[in-house]
N, C-alpha and C positions, 0 to 999 in steps of 0.2 A: 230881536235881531232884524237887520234892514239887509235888506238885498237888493242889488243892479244889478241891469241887464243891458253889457254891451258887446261892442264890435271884439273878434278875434283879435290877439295880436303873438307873433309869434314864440313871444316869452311865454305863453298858457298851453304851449305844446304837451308838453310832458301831463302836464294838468290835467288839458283834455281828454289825454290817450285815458287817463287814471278813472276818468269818468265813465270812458267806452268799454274800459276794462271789465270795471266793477256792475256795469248794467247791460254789459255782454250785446254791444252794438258796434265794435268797431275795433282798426287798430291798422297797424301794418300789415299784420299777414293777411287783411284784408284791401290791401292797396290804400288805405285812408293816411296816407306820409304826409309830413309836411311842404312839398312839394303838392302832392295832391290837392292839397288845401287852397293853399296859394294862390295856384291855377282856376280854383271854380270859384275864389274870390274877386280876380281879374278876370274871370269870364261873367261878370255879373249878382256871383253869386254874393252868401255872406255866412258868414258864424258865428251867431250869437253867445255868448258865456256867461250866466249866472256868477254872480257871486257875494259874495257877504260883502257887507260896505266897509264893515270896520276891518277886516282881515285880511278879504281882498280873495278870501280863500273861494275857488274856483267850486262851484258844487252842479253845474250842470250847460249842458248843450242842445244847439239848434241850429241845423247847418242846414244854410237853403244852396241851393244850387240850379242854375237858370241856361236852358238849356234856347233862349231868347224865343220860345214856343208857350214854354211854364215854366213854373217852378217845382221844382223837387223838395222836400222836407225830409231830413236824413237825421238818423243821429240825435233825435230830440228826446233828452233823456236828465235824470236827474240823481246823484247820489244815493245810497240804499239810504240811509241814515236821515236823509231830507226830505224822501218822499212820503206824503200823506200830510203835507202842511201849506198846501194851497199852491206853492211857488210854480209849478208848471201854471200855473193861468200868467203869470208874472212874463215866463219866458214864451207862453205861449201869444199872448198881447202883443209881444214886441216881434215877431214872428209873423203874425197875421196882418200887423202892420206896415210890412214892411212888402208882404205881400200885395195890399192895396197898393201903396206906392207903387210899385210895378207895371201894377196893372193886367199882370197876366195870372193865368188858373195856379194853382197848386196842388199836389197831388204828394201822396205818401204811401207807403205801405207800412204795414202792422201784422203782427203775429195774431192769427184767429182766437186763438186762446186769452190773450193782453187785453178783460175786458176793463181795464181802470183805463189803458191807454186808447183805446175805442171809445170810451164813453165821455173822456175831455175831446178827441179829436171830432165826434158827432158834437158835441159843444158847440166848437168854435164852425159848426157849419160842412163837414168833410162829410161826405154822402159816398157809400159805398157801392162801389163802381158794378158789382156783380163778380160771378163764380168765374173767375177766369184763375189760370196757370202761372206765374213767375220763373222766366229761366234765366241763367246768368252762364258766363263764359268768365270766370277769374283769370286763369293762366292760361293766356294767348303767347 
């Protein structure tokens, strides 16, 4: 099978929610609407989509988001059924690339535990910031 890796568009909505769904990184009730989307796409940002060439079928995500300081990497995740066949380096290339282009840092957060997704993001050069705390305010 052949796979690309390109830009958002917003017929892959549904698609994507299915990906955020299924690898428990997203959705609406976490504010990620398609509105939301949109907005940190015209603010700089971008949304990457994997997908099979010949089918077209949607199997995974990479949402940067540019806050014009850095960038943010969100949401980069892959189908249960996909993963363990290389393609995050696929989506990940195209990602990091897009990052150089910019020309600004990148930054991510990950689950301490997620060491498969720790050990591609040390890969592509993501050095761990130190022991610090994460706090969020959802429903303002």
């Amino acid at each position: 099978m052949n796979f690309i890796v390109r830009k958002f568009t917003d017929s892959d909505y549904d698609a994507v929610l299915e990906v955020w769904k299924q690898t428990d990184m997203g959705g609406a009730h976490r504010g990620d609407n398609l509105r939301v989307i949109n907005d940190t796409l015209k603010n700089g940002g971008v949304l990457f989509v994997l997908t099979e060439e010949k089918n077209g079928n949607l199997v995974g995500t990479s949402w940067i988001t540019n806050d014009s300081r850095r960038l943010y990497l969100h949401h980069f995740g892959i189908l249960p059924e996909y993963q363990g066949k290389g393609l995050s380096n696929l989506l990940m290339e195209k990602s990091m690339q897009y990052a150089k282009e910019t020309k600004l840092q990148i930054k991510l957060e990950v689950h301490k535990q997620n060491s498969v997704a720790r050990k591609l993001y040390e890969k592509y050069g993501f050095k761990y910031l130190g022991d610090y705390d994460v706090f969020i305010v959802r429903d303002i």
